[in-house]
N, C-alpha and C positions, 0 to 999 in steps of 0.2 A: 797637623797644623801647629806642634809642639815643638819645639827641638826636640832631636832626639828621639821623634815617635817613628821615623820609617824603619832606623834601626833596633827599633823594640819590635818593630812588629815582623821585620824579616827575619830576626832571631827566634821566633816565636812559630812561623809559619811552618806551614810541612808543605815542603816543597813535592808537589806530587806530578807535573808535568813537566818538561821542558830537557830535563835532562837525562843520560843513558840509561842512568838506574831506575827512573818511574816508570811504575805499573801502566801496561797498556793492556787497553780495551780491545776487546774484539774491531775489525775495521770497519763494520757499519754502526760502534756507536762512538757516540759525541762525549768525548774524553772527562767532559766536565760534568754533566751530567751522570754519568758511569759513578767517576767518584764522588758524588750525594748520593744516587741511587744504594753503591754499596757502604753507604756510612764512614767512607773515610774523609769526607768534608762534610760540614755546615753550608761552606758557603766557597765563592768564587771572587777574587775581582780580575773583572775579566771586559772586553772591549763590549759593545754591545750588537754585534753582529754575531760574536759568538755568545753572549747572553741568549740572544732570539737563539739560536740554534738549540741551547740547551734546552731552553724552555721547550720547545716545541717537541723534545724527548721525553723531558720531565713537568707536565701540565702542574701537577702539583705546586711546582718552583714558583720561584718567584723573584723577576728581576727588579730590582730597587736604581731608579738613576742616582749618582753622588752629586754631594751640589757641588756648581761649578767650581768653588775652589780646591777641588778634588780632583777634579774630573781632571782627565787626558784624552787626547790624542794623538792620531798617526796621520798624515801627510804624507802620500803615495806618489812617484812620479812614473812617467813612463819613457822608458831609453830605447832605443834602435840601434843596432850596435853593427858599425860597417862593416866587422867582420862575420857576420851571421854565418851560417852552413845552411841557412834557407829564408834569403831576406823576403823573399815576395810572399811567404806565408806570414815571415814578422810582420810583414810591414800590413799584410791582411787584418791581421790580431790588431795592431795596432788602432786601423782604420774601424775596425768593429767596436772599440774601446768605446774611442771618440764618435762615434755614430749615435743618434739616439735610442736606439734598439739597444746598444752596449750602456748606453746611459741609465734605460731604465733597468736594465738586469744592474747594477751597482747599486742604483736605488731601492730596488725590490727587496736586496740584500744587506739593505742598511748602511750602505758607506753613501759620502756626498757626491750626488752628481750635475756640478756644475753646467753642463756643458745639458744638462735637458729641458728637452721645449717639451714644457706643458701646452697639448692642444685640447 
């Protein structure tokens, strides 16, 4: 909230996911977790859908909300693209999204799901 503090602190980071050269974990663990468990981080910031994931690897953990003048977001759309190679399965998916079966699976999983009837 400083000038100057996002570029302190991305100078500062160890970039340990996102790009060619990070360490990967075996493919049934959760990347962020992996690195606390093997001590190469303290800590994560990270969205909170994958917060919960970690956690639920690492019990020990422990996710911390930022306050809001911290915090971010993602804002997800969803496209159908007319040139598909199998629209009636897209457009399946698509219908599943927007369904409320597909709503609460988004929900369950932490993202927002507008479109679900609580009964």
């Amino acid at each position: 909230m400083q000038p100057g503090s996002r570029e302190w602190l991305e100078a500062k980071a160890a970039k340990l996911t996102g790009g060619p050269a990070a360490p990967q974990p075996a493919p049934d663990r959760n990347v962020y977790a992996w690195h606390v468990a093997e001590n190469r981080a303290d800590l994560f910031l990270a969205y909170c859908t994958t917060a919960k994931a970690s956690k639920s690897e690492l019990p020990e953990g422990r996710v911390v909300e930022l306050p809001r003048e911290l915090a971010v977001g993602a804002e997800y759309g969803l496209t159908l693209l007319e040139s598909s190679s199998a629209p009636r399965a897209a457009a399946a998916l698509a219908s599943y999204i927007l369904s409320n079966d597909g709503q609460q699976v988004l929900h369950k999983h932490g993202f927002n799901a507008p479109l679900l009837r609580r009964e």
